[in-house]
C-alpha positions as CSV (number, residue, x, y, z in Angstrom):
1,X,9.6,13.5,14.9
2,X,8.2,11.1,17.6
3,X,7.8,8.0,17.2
4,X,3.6,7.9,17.5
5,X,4.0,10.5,14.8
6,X,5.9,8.5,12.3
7,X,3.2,5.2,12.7
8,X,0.4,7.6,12.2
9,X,2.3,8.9,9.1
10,X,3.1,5.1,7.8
11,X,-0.5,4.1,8.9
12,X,-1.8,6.9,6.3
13,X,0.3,5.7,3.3
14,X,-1.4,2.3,4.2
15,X,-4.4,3.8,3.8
16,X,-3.8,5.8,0.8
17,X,-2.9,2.8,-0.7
18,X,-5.6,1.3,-0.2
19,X,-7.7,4.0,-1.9
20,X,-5.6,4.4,-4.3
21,X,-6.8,1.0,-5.3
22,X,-10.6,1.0,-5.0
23,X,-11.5,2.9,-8.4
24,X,-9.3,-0.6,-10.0
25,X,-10.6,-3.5,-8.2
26,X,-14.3,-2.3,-6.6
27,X,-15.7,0.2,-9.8
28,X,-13.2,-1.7,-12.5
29,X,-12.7,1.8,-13.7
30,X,-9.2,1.5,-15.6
31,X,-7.1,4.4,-13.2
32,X,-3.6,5.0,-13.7
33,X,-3.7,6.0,-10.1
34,X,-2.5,2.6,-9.2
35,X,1.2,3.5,-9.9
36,X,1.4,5.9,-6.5
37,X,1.8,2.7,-4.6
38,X,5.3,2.7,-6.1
39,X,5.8,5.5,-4.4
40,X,3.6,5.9,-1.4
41,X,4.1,2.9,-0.1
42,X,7.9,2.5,0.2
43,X,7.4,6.2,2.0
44,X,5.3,4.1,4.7
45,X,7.5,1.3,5.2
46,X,10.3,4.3,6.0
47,X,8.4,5.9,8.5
48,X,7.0,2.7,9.8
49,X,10.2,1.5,10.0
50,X,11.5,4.7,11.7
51,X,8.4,4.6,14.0
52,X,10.0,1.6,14.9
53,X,7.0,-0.6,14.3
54,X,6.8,-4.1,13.1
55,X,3.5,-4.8,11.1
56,X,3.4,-1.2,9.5
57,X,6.4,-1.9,7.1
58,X,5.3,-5.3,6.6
59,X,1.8,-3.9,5.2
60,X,3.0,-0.8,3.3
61,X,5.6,-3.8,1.7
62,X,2.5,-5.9,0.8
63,X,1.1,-2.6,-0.7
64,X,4.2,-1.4,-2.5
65,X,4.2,-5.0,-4.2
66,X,0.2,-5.2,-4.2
67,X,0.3,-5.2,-8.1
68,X,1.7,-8.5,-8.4
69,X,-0.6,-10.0,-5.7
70,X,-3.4,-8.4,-7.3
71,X,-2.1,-9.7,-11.1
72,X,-1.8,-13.4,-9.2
73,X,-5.2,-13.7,-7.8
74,X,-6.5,-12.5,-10.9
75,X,-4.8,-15.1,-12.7
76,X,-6.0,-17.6,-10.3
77,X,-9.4,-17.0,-10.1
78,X,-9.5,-16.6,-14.0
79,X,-8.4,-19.9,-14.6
């Protein structure tokens, strides 16, 4: 694979992380869909990394470990 290939693929994951998370945090419809993060996301920080990209791993890192940022800032806005 090319390398434009493999951002558009990591770009994707991104973004299906990022859905992944709306029914959660925009409808607060409890959705074990979360957990795919855990597995879509280091899939994006490979081919973003094998794209031979720079911020694409860095965001599907933030969205593998988006649980615990999301668990922080719910702490912190609770208190």
């Amino acid at each position: 694979m090319d390398a434009a290939r493999l951002k558009k693929w990591s770009l994707l994951c991104f973004v299906l992380c990022i859905l992944i998370w709306i029914p959660n945090i925009v409808f607060s419809v409890s959705s074990p869909l979360w957990l795919l993060v855990y597995i879509v996301g280091p899939i994006g920080i490979a081919f973003g990394a094998l794209g031979k990209s720079i911020i694409l791993p860095v965001l599907n890192v933030i969205m593998t470990f988006s649980f615990y940022i999301v668990m922080f800032l719910g702490y912190l806005f609770e208190s």
